[in-house]
C-alpha positions, 0 to 999 in steps of 0.5 A: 500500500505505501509503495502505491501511494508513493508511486501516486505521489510521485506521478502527482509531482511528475504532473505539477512540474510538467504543468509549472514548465508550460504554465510559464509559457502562459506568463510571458504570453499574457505580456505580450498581450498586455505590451501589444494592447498598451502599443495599440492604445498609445501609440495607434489610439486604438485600444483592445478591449476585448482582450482584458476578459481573456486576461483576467480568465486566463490569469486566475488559471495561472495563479492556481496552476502555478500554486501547486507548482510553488507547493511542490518546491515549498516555495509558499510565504510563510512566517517562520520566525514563529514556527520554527521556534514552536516546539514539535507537537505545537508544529503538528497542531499547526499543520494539521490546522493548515491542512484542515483550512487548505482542504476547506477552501480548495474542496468548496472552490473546486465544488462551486467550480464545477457547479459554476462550470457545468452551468457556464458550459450548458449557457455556452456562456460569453463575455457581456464585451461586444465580442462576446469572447467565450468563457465557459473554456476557462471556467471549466477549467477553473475547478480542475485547477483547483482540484489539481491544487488540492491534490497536490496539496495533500501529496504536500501535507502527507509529507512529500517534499521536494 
């Protein structure tokens, strides 16, 4: 059983690190969006608003993504100046209380989402912009992210670390 499961945590890491390496992509994609729509604001007078929707969809699933990416190298902020003088038992308690708000959060955001993706999906739902950009894309994958998240969230608190 244990060996099972350390093969399942390491096919989720193998996972978050291929998802980190291509949502990076997605950074240097958004500013070159941003860098194009400011040139054509500024300099043609023409501004792009149609872009700032995909945007703002498209960087919600890059914070999530990358977040699971920043859990697997343990690279979150946290304040250690306190914890690490707390003595071993205190530092259980603390993590299990962390473990208990982090599985509360991302199981209602990946619940909600997947309401919210279904109903999305079913309207083919778009932007209220003139060009009624699709969004129903994003917000599908809205809950996945965040269930990739809370996957790799538990792998984290279980004690597998980078």
């Amino acid at each position: 059983m244990i060996r099972v499961l350390e093969i399942f945590f390491n096919c989720i890491d193998w996972v978050t690190e291929k998802i980190g390496n291509i949502v990076c992509f997605f950074i240097i994609l958004i500013m070159f969006v941003v860098a194009t729509s400011t040139v054509s604001r500024y300099f043609f007078n023409e501004p792009v608003t149609v872009i700032w929707p995909f945007i703002r969809q498209l960087f919600g699933i890059i914070v999530l993504l990358g977040a699971a990416y920043t859990l697997l190298y343990d690279r979150h902020i946290r304040v250690d100046i306190l914890y690490d003088h707390f003595p071993a038992w205190m530092r259980g308690v603390v993590r299990g209380i962390t473990l208990i708000c982090f599985l509360a959060f991302l199981g209602v955001l990946t619940w909600q989402g997947v309401l919210m993706a279904k109903i999305s999906f079913m309207l083919k739902e778009t932007t209220s912009h003139v060009s009624r950009l699709p969004i129903y894309p994003f917000k599908i994958l809205l809950p996945i992210a965040s269930f990739f998240f809370l996957i790799q969230g538990i792998v984290f608190y279980l004690g597998k670390r980078k």
